[in-house]
N, CA, C and O of each residue as an XYZ file, in Angstrom:
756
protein
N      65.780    -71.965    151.229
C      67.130    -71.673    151.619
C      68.126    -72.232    150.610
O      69.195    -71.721    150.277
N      67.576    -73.394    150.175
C      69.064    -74.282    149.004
C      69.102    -73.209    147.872
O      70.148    -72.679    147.498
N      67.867    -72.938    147.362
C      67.269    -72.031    146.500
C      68.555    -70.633    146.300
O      69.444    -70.290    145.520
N      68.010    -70.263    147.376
C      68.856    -68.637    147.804
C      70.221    -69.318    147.467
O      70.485    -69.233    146.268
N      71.253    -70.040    148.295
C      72.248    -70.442    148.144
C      73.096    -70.576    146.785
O      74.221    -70.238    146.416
N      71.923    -71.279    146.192
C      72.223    -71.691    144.501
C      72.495    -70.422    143.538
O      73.412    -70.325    142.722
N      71.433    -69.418    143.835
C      71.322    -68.145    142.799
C      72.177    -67.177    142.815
O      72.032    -66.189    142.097
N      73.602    -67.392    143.977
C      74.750    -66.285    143.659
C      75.898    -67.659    142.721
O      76.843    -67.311    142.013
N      75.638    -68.661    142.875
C      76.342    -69.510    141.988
C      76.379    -69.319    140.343
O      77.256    -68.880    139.599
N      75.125    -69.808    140.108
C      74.585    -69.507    138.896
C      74.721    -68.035    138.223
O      74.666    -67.854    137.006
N      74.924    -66.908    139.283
C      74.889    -65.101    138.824
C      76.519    -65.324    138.628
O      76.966    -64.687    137.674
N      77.310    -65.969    139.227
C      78.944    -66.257    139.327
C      79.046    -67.313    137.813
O      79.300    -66.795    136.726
N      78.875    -68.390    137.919
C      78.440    -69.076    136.661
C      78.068    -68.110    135.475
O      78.638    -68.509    134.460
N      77.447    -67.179    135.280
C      76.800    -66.669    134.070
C      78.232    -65.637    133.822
O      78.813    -65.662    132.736
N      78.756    -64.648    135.087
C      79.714    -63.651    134.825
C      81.277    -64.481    133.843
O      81.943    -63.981    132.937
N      81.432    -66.050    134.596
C      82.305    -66.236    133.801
C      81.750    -66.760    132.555
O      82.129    -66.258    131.497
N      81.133    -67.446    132.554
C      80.573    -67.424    131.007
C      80.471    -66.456    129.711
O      80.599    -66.836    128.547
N      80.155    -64.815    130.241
C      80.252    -63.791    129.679
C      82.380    -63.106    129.426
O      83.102    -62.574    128.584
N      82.415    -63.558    130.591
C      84.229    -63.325    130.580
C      84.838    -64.103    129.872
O      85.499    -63.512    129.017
N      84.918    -65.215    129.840
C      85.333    -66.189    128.864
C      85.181    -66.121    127.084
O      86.066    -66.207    126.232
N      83.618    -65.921    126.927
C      83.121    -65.256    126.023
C      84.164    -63.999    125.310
O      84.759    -63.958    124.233
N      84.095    -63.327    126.108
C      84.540    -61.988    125.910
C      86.531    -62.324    125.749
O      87.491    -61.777    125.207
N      86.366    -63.077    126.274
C      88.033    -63.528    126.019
C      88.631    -64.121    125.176
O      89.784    -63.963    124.774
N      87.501    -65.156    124.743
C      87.635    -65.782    123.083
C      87.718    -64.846    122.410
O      88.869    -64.594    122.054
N      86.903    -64.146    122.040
C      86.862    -63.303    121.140
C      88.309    -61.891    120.832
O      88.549    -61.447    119.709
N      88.846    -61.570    121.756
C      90.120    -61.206    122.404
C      90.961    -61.869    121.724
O      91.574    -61.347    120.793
N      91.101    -62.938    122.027
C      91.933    -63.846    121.293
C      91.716    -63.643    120.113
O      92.072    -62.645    119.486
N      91.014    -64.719    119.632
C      90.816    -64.654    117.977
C      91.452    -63.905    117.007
O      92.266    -64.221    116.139
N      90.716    -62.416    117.436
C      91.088    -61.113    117.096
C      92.967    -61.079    117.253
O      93.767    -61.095    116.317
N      93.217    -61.039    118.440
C      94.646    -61.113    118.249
C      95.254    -62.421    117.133
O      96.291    -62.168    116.520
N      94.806    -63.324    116.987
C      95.401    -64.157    115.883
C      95.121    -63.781    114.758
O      95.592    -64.576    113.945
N      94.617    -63.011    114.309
C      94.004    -62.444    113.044
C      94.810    -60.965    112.888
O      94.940    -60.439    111.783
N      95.240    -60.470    113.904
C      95.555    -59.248    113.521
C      96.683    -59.063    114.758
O      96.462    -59.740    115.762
N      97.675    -58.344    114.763
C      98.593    -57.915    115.933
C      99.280    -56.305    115.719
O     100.170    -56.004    114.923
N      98.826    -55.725    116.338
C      98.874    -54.327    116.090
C      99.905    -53.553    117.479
O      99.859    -53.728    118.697
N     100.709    -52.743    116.689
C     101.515    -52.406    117.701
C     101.610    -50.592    117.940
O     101.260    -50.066    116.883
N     101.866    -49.842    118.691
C     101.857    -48.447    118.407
C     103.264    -47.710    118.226
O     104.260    -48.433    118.251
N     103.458    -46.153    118.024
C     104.557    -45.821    117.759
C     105.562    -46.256    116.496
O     106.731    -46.632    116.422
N     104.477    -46.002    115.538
C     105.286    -46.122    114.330
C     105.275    -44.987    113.620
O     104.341    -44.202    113.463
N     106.688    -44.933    113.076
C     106.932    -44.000    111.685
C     106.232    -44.237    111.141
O     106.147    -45.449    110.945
N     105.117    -43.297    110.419
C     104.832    -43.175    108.969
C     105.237    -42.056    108.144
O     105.057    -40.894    108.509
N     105.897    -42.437    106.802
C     105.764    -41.667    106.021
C     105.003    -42.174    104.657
O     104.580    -43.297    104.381
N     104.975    -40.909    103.875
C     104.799    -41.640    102.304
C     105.707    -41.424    100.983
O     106.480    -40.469    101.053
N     105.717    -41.963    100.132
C     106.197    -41.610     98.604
C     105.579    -42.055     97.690
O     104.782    -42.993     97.659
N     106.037    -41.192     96.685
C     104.957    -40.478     95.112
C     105.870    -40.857     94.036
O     107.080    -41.056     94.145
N     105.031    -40.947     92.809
C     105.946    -40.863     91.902
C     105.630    -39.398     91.338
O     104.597    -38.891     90.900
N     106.819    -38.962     91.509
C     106.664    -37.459     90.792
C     106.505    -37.427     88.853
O     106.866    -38.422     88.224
N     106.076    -36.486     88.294
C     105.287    -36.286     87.237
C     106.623    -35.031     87.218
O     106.836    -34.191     88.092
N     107.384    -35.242     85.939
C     107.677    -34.252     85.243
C     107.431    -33.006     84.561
O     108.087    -32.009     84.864
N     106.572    -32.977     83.696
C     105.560    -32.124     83.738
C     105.305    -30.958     84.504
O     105.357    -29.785     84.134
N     104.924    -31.592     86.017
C     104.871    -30.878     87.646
C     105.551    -29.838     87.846
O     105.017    -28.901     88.439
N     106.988    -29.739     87.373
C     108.367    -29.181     87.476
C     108.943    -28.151     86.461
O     109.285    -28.272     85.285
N     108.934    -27.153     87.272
C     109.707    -26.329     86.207
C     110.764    -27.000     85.484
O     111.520    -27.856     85.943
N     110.740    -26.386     83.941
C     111.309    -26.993     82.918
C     113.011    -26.032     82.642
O     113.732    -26.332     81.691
N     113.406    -24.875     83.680
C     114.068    -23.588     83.223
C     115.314    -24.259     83.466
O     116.144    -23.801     82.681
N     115.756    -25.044     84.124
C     116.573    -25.344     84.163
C     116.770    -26.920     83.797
O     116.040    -27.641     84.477
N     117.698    -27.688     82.759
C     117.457    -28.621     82.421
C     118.941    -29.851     82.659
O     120.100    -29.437     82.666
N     118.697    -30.870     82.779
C     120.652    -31.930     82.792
C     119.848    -33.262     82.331
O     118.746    -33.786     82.497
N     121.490    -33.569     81.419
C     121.628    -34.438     81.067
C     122.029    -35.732     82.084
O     122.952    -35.610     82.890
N     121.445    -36.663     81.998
C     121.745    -38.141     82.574
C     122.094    -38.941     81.669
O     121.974    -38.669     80.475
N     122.523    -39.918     82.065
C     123.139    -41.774     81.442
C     121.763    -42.641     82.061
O     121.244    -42.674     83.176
N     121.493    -43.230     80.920
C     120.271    -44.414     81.724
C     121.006    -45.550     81.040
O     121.369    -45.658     79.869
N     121.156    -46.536     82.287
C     121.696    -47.963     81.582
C     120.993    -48.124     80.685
O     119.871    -47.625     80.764
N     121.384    -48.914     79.428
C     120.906    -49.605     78.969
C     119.976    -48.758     77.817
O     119.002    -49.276     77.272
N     120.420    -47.427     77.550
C     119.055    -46.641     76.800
C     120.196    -44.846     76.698
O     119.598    -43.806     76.424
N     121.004    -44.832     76.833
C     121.986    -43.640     76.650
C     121.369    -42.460     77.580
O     120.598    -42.578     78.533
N     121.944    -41.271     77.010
C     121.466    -39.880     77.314
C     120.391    -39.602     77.201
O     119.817    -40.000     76.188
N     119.541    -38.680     78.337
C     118.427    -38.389     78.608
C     118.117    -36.644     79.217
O     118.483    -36.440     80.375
N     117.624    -35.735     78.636
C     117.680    -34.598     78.693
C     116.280    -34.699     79.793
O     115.191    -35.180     79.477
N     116.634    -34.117     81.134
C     115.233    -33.842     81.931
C     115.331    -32.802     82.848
O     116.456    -32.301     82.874
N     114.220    -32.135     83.891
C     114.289    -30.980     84.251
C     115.210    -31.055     85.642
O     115.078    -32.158     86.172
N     115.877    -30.394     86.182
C     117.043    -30.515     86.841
C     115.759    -30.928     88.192
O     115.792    -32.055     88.688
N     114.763    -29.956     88.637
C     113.897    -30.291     89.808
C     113.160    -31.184     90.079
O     112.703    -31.404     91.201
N     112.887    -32.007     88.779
C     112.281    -33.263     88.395
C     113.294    -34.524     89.069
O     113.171    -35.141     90.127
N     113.951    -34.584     88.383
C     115.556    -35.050     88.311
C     115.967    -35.139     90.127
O     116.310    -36.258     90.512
N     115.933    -34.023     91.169
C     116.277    -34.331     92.587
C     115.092    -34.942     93.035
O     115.294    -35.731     93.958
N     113.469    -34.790     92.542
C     112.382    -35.481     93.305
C     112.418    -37.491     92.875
O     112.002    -38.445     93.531
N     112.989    -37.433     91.748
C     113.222    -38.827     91.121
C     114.151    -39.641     92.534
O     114.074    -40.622     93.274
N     115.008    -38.462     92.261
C     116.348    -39.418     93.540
C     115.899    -39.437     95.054
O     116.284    -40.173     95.963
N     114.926    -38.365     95.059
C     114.266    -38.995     96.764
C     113.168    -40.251     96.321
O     113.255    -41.292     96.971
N     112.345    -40.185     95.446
C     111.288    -40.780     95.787
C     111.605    -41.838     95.212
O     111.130    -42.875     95.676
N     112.519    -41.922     94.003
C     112.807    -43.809     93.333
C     112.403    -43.816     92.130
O     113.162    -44.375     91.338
N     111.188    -43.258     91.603
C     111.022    -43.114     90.474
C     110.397    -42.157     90.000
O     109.658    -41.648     90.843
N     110.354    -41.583     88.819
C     108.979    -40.372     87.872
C     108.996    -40.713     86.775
O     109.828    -41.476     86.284
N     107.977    -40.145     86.159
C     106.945    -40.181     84.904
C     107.619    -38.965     84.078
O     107.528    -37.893     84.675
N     108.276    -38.910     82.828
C     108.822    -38.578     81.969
C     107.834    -37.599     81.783
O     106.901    -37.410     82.563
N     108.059    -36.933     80.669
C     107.419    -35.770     80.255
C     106.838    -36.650     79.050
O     105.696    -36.560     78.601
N     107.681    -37.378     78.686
C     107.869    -38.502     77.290
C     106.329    -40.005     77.369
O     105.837    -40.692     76.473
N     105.980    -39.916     79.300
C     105.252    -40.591     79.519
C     105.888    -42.497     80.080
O     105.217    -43.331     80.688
N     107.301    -42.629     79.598
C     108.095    -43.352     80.309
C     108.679    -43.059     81.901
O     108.759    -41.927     82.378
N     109.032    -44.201     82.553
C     109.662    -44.131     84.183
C     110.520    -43.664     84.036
O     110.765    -43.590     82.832
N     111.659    -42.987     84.983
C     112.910    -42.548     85.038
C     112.471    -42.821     86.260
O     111.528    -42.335     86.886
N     113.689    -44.122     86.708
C     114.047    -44.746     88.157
C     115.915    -43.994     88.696
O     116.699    -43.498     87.888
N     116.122    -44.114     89.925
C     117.226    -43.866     90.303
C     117.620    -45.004     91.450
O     117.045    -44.841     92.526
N     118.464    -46.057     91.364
C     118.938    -47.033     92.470
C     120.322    -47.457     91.946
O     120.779    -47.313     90.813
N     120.898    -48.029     93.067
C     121.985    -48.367     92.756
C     123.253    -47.638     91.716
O     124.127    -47.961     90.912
N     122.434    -46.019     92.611
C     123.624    -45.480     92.107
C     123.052    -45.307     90.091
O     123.835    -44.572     89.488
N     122.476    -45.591     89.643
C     122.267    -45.872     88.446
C     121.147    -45.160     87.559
O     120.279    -46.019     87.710
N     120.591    -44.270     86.800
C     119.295    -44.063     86.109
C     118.576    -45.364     85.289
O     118.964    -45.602     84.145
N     118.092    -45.746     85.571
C     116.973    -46.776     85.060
C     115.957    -46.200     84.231
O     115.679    -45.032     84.500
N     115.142    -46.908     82.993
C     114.295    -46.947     82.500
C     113.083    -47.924     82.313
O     113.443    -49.100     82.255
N     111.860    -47.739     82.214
C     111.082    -48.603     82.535
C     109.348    -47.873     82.015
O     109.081    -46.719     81.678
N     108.653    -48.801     82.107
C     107.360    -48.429     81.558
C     106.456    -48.603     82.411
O     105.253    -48.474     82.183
N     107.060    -48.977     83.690
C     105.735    -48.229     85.173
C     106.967    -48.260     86.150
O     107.995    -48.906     85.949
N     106.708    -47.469     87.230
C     107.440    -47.562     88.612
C     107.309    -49.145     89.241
O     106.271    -49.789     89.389
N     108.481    -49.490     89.509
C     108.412    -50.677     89.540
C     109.086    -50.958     91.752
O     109.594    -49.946     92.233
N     109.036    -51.642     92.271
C     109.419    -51.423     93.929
C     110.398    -52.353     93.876
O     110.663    -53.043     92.892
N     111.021    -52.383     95.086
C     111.923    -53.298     94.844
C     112.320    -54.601     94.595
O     113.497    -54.957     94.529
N     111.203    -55.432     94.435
C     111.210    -57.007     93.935
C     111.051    -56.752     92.461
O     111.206    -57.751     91.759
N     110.800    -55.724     91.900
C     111.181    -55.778     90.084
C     109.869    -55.630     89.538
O     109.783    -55.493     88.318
N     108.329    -55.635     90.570
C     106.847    -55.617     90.401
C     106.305    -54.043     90.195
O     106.669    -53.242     91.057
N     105.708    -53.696     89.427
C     105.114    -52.544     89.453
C     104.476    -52.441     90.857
O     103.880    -53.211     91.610
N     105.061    -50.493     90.884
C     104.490    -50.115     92.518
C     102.986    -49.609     92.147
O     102.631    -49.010     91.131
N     102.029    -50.116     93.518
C     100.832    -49.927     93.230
C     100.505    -49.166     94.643
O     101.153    -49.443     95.653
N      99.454    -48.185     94.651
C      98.899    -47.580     95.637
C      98.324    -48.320     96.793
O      97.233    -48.890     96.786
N      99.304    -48.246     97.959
C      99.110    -49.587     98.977
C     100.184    -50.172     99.166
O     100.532    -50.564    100.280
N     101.026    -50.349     97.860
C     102.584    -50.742     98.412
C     102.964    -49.871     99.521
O     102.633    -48.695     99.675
N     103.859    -50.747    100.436
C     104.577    -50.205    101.802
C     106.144    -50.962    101.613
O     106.582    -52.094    101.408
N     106.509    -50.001    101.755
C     108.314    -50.363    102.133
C     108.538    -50.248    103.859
O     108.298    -49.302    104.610
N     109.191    -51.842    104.200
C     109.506    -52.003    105.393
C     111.082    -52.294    105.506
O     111.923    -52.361    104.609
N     111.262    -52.501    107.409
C     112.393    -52.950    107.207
C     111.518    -54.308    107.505
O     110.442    -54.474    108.080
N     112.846    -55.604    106.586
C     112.108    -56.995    106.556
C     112.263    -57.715    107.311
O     111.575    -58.698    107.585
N     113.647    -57.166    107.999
C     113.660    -57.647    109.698
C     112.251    -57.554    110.939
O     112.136    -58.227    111.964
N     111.537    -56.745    110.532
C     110.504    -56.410    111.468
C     109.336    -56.852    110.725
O     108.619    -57.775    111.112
N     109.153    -56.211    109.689
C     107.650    -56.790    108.594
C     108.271    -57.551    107.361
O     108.854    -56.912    106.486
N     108.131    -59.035    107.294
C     108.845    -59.449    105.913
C     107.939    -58.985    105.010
O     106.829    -58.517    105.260
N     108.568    -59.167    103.718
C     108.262    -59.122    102.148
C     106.941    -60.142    102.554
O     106.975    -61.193    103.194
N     105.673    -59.385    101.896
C     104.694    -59.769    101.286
C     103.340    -59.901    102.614
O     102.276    -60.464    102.358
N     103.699    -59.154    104.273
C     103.184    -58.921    104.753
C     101.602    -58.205    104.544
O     101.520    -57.209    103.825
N     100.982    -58.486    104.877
C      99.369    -57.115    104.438
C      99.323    -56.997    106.130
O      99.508    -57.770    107.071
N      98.851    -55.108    105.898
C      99.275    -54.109    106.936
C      97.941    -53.275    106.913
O      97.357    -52.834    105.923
N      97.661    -53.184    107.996
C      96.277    -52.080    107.919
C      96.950    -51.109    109.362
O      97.424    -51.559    110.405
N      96.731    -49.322    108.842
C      97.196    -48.458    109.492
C      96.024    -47.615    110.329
O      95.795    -46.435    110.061
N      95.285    -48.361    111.401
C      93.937    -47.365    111.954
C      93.951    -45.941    112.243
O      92.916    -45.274    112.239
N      95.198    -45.419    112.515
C      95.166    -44.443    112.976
C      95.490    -43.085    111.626
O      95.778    -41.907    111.841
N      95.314    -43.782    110.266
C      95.892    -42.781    109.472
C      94.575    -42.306    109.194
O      93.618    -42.871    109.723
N      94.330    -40.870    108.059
C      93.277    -40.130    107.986
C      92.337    -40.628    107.074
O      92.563    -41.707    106.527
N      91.171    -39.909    106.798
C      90.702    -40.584    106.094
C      90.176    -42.070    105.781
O      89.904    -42.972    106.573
N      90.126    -42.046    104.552
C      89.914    -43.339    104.279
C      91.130    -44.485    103.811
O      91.015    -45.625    103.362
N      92.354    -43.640    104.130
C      93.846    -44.385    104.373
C      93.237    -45.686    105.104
O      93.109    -46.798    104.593
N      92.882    -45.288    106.446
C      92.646    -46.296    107.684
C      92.246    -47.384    107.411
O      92.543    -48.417    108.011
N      91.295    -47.253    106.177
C      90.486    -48.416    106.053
C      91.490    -49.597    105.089
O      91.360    -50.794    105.347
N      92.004    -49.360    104.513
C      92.961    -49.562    103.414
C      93.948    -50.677    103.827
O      94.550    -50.674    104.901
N      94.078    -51.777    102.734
C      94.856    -52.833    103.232
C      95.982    -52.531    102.414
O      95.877    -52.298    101.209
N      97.635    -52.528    103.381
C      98.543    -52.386    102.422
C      99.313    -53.914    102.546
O      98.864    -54.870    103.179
N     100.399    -53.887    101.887
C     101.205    -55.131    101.214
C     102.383    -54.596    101.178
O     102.743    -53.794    100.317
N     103.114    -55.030    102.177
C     105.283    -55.031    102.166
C     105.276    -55.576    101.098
O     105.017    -56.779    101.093
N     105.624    -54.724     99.519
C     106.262    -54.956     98.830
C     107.531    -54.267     98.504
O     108.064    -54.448     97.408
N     108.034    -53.499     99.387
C     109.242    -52.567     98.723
C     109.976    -52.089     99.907
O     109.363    -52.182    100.971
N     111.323    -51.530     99.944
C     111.965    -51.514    101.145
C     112.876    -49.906    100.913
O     112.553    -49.228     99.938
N     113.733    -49.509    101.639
C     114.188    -48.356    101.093
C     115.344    -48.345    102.275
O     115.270    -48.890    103.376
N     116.483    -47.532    101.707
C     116.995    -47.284    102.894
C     116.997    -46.771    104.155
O     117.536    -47.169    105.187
N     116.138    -45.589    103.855
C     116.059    -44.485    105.243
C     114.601    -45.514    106.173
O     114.239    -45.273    107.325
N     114.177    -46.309    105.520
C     113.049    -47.116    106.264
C     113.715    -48.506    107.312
O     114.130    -49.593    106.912
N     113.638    -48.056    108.563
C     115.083    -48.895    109.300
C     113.597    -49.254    111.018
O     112.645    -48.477    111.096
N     113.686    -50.013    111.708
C     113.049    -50.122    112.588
C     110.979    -50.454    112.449
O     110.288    -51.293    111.869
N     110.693    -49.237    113.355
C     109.194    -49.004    113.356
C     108.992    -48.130    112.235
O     108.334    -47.117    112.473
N     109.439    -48.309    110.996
C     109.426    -46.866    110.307
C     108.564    -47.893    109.102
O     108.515    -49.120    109.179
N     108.026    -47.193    108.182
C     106.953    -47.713    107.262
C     107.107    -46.359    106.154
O     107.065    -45.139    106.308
N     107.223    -46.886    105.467
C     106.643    -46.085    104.195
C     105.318    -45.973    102.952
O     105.180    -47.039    102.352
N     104.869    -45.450    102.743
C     103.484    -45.858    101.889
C     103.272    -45.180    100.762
O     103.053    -43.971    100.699
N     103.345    -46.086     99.679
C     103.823    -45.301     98.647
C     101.668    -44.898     98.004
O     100.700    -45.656     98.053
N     101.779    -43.300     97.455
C     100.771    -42.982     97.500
C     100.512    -42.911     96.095
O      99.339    -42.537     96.094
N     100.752    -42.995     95.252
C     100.779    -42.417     93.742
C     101.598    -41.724     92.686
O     102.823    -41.653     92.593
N     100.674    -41.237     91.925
C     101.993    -40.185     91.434
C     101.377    -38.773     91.281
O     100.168    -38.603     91.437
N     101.750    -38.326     91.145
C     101.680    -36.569     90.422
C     101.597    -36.171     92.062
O     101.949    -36.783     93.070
N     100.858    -34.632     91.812
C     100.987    -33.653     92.958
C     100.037    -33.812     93.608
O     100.185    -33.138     94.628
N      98.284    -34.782     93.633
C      98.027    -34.910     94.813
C      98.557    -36.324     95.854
O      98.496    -36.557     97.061
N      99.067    -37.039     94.689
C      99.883    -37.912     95.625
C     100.927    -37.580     96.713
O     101.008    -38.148     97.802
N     101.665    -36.642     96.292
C     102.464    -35.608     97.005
C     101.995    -35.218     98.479
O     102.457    -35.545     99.572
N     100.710    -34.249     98.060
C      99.848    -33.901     99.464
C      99.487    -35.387    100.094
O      99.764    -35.185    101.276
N      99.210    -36.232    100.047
C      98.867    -37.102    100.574
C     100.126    -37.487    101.425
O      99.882    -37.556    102.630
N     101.332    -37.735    101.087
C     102.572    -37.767    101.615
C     102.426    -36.796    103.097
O     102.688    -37.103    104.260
N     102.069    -35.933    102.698
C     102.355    -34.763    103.814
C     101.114    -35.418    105.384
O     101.264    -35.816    106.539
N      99.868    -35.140    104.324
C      98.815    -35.794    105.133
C      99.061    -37.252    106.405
O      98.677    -37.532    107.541
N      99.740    -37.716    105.572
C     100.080    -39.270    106.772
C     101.516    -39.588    107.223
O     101.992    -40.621    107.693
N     102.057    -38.406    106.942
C     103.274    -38.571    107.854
C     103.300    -38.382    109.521
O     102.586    -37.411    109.773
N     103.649    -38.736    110.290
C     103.813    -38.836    111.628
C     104.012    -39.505    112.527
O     103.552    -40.634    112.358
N     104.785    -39.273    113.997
C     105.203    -40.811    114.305
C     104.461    -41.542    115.794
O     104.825    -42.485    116.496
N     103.644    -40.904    115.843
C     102.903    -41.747    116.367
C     101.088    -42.810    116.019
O      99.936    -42.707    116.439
N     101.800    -43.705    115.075
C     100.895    -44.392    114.623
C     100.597    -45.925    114.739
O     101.553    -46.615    114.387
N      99.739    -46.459    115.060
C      99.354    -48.106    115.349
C      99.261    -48.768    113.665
O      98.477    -48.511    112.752
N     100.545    -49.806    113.757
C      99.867    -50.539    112.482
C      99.815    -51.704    112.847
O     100.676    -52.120    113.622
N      98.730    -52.587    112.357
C      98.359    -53.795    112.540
C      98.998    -54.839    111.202
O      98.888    -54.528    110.016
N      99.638    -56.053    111.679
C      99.849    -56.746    110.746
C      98.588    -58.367    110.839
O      98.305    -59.157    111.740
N      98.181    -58.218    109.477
C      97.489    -59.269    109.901
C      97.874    -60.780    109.389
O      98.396    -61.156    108.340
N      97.475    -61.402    110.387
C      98.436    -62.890    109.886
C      97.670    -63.735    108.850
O      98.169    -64.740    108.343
N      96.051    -63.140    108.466
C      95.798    -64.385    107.405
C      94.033    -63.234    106.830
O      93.185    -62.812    107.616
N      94.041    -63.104    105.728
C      92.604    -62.405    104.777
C      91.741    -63.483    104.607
O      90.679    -63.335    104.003
């Protein structure tokens, strides 16, 4: 009879043992990573000159380096995306109102942009955050990014991910835009 008595203890004993278990681990995981849903994603490219019809052509001012003859369609993808690749094989940046020159696309701390840079707002993700996006395609998902760059139209849950340059970087843009997406920030690699 003590016997019987004892063995729903011990079956009670083992369930929290397994719950507890299972709750550490819960944890942990949340200190390592905190992931939230309903985020903007978009992406940006550095556009390739080249890419662009050449038929129509304008002159710009680049600080610091004079007049610059480039293709007028080249020239509006520069001013959305921040920067492109010359025909010449040099950057042509656009900020502050200004044409810039430079010898890689550079984000906004002054660092060359690399595939994986993300522009946040820094109110929500500071500068120098690493970001993993599960729900994007591919082998995006797997991919660790880094808040290095910020932008204006990037305000709230909104994220940007900068993909490369030329025209399949482009498609890739298209590929992971959407706004319902989980990104995880993780607090320590």
């Amino acid at each position: 009879m003590f016997i019987g008595r004892k063995a729903p203890h011990l079956a009670l004993l083992g369930l929290f043992i397994t719950v507890s278990i299972l709750s550490s681990r819960f944890v942990l995981a949340s200190h390592d990573e905190v992931c939230s849903s309903q985020w903007h994603v978009t992406g940006y490219f550095t556009p390739v000159e080249v890419d662009y019809s050449q038929s129509e052509l304008s002159q710009v001012h680049i600080e610091r380096f004079g007049k610059s003859i480039h293709s007028k369609a080249f020239l509006k993808a520069v001013k959305i995306e921040g920067w492109g690749r010359t025909k010449d094989g040099w950057y042509l940046g656009r900020f502050s109102n200004k044409w810039h020159k430079s010898k890689q696309p550079l984000n906004s701390i002054g660092k060359p942009l690399q595939t994986g840079s993300i522009a946040t707002d820094r109110t929500i993700i500071p500068t120098g955050s690493k970001l993993k996006i599960p729900s994007l395609p591919n082998n995006l998902k797997h991919q660790l990014y880094v808040s290095d760059d910020v932008g204006s139209a990037i305000k709230n849950t909104h994220v940007d991910i900068y993909t490369g340059e030329g025209r399949q970087a482009e498609k890739t843009t298209y590929e992971i835009t959407g706004k319902d997406h989980t990104v995880c920030r993780l607090s320590s690699i």
